[in-house]
C-alpha positions, -999 to 999 in steps of 0.1 A, spaced: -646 -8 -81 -682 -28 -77 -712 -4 -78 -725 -13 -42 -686 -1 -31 -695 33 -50 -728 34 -35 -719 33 2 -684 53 -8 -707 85 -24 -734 84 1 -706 83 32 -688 112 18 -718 134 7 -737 127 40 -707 132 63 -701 166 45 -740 180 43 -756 192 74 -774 166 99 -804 176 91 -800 167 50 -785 135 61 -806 110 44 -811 128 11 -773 128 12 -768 96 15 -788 88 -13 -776 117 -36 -740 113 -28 -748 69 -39 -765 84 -73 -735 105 -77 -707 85 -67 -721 61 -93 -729 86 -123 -694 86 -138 -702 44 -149 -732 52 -166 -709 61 -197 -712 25 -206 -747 36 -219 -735 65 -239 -706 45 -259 -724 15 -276 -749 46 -294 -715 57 -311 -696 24 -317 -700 -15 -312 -658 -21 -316 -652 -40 -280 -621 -30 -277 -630 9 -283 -657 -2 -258 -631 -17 -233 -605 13 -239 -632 43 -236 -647 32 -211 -634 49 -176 -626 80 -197 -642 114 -207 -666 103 -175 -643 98 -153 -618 129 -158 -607 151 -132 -607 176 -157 -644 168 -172 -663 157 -135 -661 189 -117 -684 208 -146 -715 184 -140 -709 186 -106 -712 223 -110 -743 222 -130 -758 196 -106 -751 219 -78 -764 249 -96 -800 231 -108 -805 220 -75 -796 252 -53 -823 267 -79 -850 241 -77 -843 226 -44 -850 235 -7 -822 215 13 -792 230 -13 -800 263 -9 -806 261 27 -769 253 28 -748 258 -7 -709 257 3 -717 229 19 -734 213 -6 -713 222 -33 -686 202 -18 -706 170 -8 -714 172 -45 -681 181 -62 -666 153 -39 -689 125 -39 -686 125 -77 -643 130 -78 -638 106 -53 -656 79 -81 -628 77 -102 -599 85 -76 -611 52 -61 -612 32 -96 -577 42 -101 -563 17 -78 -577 -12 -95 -557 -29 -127 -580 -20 -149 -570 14 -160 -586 49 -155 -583 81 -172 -576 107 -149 -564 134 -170 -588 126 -203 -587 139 -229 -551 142 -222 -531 112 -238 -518 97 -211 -515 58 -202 -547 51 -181 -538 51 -144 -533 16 -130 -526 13 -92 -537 -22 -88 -533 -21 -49 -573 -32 -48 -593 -63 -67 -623 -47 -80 -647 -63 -54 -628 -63 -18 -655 -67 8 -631 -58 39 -627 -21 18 -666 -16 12 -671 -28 53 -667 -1 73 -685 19 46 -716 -1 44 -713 -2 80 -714 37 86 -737 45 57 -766 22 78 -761 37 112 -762 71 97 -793 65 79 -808 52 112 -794 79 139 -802 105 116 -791 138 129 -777 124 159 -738 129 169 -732 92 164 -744 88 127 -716 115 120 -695 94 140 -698 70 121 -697 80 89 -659 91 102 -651 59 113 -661 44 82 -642 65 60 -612 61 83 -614 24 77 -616 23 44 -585 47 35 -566 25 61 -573 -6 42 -562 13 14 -534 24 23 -526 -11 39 -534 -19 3 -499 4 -7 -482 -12 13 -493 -45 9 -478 -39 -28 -449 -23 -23 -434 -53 -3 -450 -74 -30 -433 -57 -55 -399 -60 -34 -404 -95 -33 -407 -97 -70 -378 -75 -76 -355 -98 -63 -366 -131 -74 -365 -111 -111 -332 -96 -108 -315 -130 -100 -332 -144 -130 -320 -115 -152 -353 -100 -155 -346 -68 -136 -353 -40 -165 -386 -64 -173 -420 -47 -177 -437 -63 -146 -469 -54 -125 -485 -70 -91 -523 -70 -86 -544 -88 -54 -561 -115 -59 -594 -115 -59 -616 -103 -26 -582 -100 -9 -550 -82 2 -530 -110 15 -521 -130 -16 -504 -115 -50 -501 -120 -84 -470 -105 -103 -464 -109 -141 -433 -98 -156 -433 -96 -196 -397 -112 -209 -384 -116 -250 -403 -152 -253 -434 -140 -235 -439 -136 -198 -434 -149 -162 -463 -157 -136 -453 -154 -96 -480 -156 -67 -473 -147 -30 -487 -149 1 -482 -124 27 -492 -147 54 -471 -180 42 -448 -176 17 -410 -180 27 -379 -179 10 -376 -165 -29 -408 -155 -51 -411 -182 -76 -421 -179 -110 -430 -198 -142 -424 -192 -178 -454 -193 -203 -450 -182 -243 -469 -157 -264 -466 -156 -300 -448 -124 -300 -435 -124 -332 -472 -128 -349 -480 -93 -323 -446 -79 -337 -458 -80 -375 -491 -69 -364 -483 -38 -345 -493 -11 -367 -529 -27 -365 -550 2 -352 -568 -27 -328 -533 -38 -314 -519 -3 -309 -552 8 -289 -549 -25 -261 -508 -20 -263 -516 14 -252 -548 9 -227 -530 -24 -209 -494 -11 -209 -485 -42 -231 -495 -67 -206 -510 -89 -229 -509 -127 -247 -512 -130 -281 -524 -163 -297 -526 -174 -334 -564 -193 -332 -570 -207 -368 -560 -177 -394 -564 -149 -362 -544 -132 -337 -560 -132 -310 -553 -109 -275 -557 -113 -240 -554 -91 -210 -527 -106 -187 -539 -78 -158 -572 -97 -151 -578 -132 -147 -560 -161 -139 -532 -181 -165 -545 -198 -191 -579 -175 -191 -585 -143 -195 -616 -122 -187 -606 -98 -220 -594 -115 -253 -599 -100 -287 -596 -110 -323 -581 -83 -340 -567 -93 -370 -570 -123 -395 -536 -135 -421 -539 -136 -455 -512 -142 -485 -488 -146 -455 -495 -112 -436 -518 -100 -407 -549 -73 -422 -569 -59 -395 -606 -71 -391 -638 -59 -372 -624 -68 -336 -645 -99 -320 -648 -103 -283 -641 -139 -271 -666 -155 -244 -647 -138 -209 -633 -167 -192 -646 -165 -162 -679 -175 -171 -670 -211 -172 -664 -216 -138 -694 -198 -131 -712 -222 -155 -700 -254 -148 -708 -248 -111 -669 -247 -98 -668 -210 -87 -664 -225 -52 -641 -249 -58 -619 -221 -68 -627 -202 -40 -621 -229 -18 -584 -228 -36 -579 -194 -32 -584 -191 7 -562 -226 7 -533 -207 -7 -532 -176 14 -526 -196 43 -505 -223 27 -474 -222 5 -470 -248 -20 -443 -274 -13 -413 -262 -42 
């Protein structure tokens, strides 16, 4: 998720959890804490400048359940040491601490992008992809009890609500679930009568919203793109056929590059033959034909694919941005959750 979502998330769990009297250093220990486990961005690029090791390690070591409860030990420890208010109260401390950080990557795993809970295990990165990474009506009731608390202080209501706003948010996130899984119904069905039933398939919001889905399904030619609205859609989920050069990513495949995003995206991804390079994009985030993550991984010569330094193409969605029709594709976005397109 966003970091002003982690923010108000640590400081709303560590403040609820400390005593009153702590309640503002809470809040701002639990938002440093809560945000920590992103901060391995910084350690990464000292060891390597490969974007895609960058992409795939990222969310990893630092955001293990295995790996996050030892800092959060020694951060406890230092401070019950050196500092008044954690000694004054330590159990409860401890867990505003231990939690506040946890509760960082528990959260990120229900985005697309792909966390890795059980580092260094080998296990595919956790994708729940119930949330867009910036959902303002999840962060709301957050921000919302994070401010009255740091007004009321150690008054009854600040604890209040600091409740209420945790309440909210796991509501909306498990309305999130459930949101999905009748998504996912929807797309099973429309699949199976098109004989894509055993097809690799995943369903993600779009962005700043619950109401209106994406699904992609991966078939032999390349893969299948459905949207749906909660609100309007009737009838059968409709979807449309675009190609990937999959036979280029076939003779490619023991390319050390192409193995790594196979493995990190769950093979949810385009390839594209651009000049003399094979070049791969990230179906799980961004909108058909761009793609926030594409990659140059390999270059043909004498007739077959050698790997090369992988290259990071421009994210796409920095041409909307640029060329000033970001709102124009808002503008379509909130059009289609309320309106189904004529067939």
């Amino acid at each position: 998720m966003d970091s002003i979502t982690h923010l108000f998330l640590g400081g709303a769990i560590a403040a609820v959890i400390a005593p009153a009297q702590h309640r503002r250093a809470a809040l701002l220990a639990g938002a440093a804490l809560n945000t920590l486990p992103d901060l391995d961005s910084l350690f990464i690029v000292l060891f390597t400048d490969d974007p895609v090791s960058l992409m795939t390690v990222h969310r990893s070591f630092s955001h293990s359940l295995f790996v996050l409860p030892v800092p959060g030990w020694l951060i406890w420890w230092l401070c019950r040491k050196r500092g008044k208010r954690v000694a004054e109260s330590p159990a409860r401390w401890f867990w505003a601490i231990q939690l506040a950080l946890i509760a960082h990557p528990l959260l990120d795993a229900f985005t697309v992008y792909g966390t890795h809970l059980l580092w260094p295990l080998r296990t595919q990165p956790v994708m729940g992809s119930s949330l867009f990474i910036i959902d303002p009506l999840y962060t709301a009731g957050l921000f919302g009890g994070c401010v009255v608390a740091w007004f009321a202080r150690e008054k009854s209501q600040a604890q209040r609500a600091l409740l209420a706003g945790l309440a909210l948010s796991t509501a909306y996130l498990g309305w999130s679930l459930l949101a999905k899984a009748r998504i996912d119904d929807e797309a099973d069905r429309a699949l199976a009568a098109m004989g894509l039933q055993a097809a690799p398939r995943f369903s993600v919001p779009m962005p700043f919203n619950t109401l209106l889905w994406r699904v992609v399904a991966m078939t032999p030619e390349g893969y299948v793109i459905g949207d749906r609205s909660l609100v309007a859609d009737r009838g059968a989920m409709r979807f449309k056929g675009y190609k990937s050069n999959v036979q280029a990513l076939a003779e490619a495949k023991d390319i050390q590059a192409v193995q790594e995003l196979a493995w990190f995206n769950h093979g949810f991804m385009r390839a594209q033959v651009r000049g003399d390079e094979l070049v791969l994009s990230d179906l799980r985030m961004g909108l058909e034909p761009d793609y926030n993550f594409n990659f140059a991984v390999a270059v043909r010569e004498g007739g077959q694919w050698r790997a090369m330094p992988p290259r990071q193409l421009q994210a796409a969605y920095r041409a909307p941005v640029a060329s000033g029709k970001l709102k124009d594709a808002l503008a379509q976005l909130w059009h289609r959750i309320w309106y189904q397109p004529e067939a």
